[in-house]
N, C-alpha and C positions, 0 to 999 in steps of 0.2 A: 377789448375795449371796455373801457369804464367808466362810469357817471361820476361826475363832482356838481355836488348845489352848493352855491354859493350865495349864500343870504346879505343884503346890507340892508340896513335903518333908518328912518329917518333921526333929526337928535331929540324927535318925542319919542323917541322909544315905539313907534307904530311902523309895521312890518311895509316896506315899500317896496320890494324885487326879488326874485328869483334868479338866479344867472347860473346856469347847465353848461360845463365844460365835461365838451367828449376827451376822454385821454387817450391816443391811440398806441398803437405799436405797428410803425411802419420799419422793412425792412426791402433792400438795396441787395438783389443778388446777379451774379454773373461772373464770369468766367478769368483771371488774370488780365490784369490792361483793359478789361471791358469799361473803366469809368462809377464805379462805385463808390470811391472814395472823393471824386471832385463833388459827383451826384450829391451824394451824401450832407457836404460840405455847404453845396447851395440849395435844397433843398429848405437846411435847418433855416440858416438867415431868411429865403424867402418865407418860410410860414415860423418863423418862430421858435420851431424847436431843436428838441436835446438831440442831440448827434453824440451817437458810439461809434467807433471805430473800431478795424482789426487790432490787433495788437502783434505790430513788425515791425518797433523800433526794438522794445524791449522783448521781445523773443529771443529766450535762448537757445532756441534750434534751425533756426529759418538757414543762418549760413550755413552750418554745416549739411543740413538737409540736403541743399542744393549742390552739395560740394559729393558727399555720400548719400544718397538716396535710402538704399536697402537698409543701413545702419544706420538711422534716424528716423526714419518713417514714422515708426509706431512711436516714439516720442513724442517728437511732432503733430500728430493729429491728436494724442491724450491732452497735449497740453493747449491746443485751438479747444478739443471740447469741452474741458475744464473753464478755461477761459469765456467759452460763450455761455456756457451754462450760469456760470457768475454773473455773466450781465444780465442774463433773463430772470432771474432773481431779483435782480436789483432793479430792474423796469417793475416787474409788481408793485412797490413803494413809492414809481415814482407819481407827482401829479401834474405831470405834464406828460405831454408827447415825446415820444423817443423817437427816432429815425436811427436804423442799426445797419452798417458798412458790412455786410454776410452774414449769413444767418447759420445756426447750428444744423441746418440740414444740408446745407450743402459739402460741410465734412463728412456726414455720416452716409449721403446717397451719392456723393460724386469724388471726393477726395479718396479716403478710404479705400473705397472699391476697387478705385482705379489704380492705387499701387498696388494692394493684393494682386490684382489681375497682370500685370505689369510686374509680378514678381517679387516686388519692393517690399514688400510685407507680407510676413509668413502666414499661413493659416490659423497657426495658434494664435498669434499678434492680433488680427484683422475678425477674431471669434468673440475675442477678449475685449475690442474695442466696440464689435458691434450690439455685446449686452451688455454693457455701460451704458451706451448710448440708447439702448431701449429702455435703460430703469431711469434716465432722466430724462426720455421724451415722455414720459408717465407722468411727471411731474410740471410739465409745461405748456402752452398751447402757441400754435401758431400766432404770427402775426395778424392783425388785420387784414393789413396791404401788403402785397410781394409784387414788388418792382424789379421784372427782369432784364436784365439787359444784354441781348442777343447781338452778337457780335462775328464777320468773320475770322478766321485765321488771320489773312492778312495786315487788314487794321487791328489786332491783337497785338501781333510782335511790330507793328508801328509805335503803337502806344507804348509796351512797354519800356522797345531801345529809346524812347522820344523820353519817358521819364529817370531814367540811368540808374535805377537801383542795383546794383554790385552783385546783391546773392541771386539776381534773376538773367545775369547774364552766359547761364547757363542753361536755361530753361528752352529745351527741342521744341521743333514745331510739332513731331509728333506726342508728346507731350501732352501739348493744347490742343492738337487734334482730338486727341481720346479725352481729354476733361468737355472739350465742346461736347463729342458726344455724349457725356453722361449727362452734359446740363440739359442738352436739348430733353432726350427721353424722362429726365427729371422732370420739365415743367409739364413736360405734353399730357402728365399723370399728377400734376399739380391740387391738393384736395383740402389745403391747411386754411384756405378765407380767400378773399379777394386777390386778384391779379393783374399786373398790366405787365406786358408786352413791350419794349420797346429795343425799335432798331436802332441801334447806335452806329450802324455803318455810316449813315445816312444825315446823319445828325452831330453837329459840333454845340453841344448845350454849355461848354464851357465859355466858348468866345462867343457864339452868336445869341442874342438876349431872344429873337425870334424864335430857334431854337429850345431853346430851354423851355419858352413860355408853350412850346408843344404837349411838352412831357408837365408842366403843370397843369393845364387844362384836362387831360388827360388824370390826373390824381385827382383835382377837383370832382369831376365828376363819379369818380368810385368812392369818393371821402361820401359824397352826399347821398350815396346809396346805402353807407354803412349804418345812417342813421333811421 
């Protein structure tokens, strides 16, 4: 988080206000289909800000990944960490709030590991990827806010066959079983800034406004504790 003072004048030229914008960096994590991207989406419109998203239109490995796993793996996750690394760069500069559609750790403590362990990615690959990912977490800080959104299996692969993306129609339940679990033991050790919790089983915050206006109340009050 960062300070902006923002000075205006009267037209004598005599100093009349002060005005303090916090800049935050809020960031949206959770597991495939969990609702990160709509989150994201209304989130920015409701309070105003800058919304980053994944990058899965223009990825060049997302299809084949899904089509061969083992022989894309380690592409794929270089080119996700590259990718978010760039955008955490580019939040430094900005002066407003950013709101970010996953965060760079959730490749390096739950994607990653999980094809390694899953075979999908060789040890050399998965050694390689993880001291990269150490010399630019050196360079970076967490978010503010990590808004997680804990989901079951079932409403998982609801959500995803409900939004019909092509290269995920391939994507096993055990799959997302072992990504749930790397999320879960990921946040249960969560230590990068502020956190909220939220269950999305339970909750439809796209269609219902009641809804939604849960999970703002909820930001609100960790927003006002950041200050």
């Amino acid at each position: 988080m960062k300070l902006i003072f923002l000075f205006s004048f009267k037209k004598s030229g005599y100093f009349a206000e002060t005005i303090i914008r916090y800049i935050m960096h809020i960031a949206i994590a959770g597991n495939i289909g969990a609702g990160k991207t709509s989150l994201t989406e209304l989130l920015a419109k409701h309070y105003q800000w800058e919304s980053h998203f994944e990058d899965v239109i223009d990825n060049p490995y997302l299809d084949d990944f899904y089509t061969q796993m083992e022989r894309w793996s380690f592409n794929l996750q270089i080119y996700f960490l590259r990718s978010r690394f760039s955008q955490l760069l580019r939040f430094k500069e900005k002066d407003t709030t950013v709101v970010q559609d996953r965060t760079i750790y959730e490749d390096a403590y739950i994607f990653a590991p999980n094809l390694h362990a899953m075979g999908l990615m060789n040890l050399r690959d998965f050694n390689n990827y993880k001291e990269l990912f150490e010399l630019m977490e050196s360079l970076i800080q967490g978010p503010d806010l990590m808004i997680y959104l804990r989901s079951s299996i079932p409403n998982l692969v609801s959500k995803i066959h409900k939004r019909g993306r092509v290269y995920e129609n391939s994507i096993s339940i055990d799959y997302l079983s072992r990504l749930n679990e790397r999320y879960e033991a990921w946040i249960s050790t969560y230590d990068k800034g502020k956190l909220i919790i939220v269950d999305v089983d339970d909750l439809d915050f796209v269609e219902s406004k009641e809804d939604f206006g849960k999970i703002v109340s909820q930001i609100d009050r960790e927003i006002h504790g950041l200050f």
